[in-house]
N, C-alpha and C positions, 0 to 999 in steps of 0.2 A: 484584559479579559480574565474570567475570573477561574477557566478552566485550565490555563498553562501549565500549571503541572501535572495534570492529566492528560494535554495534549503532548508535553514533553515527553511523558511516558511512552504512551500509542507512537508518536512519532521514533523514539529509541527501539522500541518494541519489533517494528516493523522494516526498521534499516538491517537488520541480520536476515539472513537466511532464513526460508522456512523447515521449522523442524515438528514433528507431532507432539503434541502438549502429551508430556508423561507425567503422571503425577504416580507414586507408587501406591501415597496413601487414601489416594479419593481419584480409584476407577473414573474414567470419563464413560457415556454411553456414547454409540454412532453420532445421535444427534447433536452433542456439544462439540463431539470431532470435526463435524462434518460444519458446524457454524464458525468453528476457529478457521479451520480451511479456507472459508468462503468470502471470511474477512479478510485473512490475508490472498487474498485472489483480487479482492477487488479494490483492495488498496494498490497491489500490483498495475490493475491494469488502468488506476485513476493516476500514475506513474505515468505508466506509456503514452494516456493520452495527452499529458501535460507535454511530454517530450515531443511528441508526434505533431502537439499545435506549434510548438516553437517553431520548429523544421519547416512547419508549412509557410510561417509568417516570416523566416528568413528568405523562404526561395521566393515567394509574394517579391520579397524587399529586392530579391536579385533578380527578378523576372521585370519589376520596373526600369530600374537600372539600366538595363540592356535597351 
């Protein structure tokens, strides 16, 4: 894929904690704030749903079983 090191990036990027983009020397305005935010939010919760299908497709697998 010809984007992996920009994917490798975004992917490092967003394994840390979220923190507010400070830059001293180039002010953000609300709106780029509020887009950084939004991105790690919904990478956040493209997370949870990846975990929350596993779970589901484990007890699927332990709800046959029985």
């Amino acid at each position: 894929m010809a984007d992996t090191p920009i994917r490798d990036r975004y992917d490092a990027f967003f394994k840390v904690d979220f923190s507010p983009l400070l830059r001293q020397d180039q002010p953000q305005g609300a709106a780029e704030r509020s887009a950084y935010a939004d991105e790690f939010a919904a990478h956040a919760l493209g997370q949870i749903d990846k975990k929350l299908g596993r779970l589901i497709e484990l007890m699927e697998q332990g709800a046959m079983k029985s």
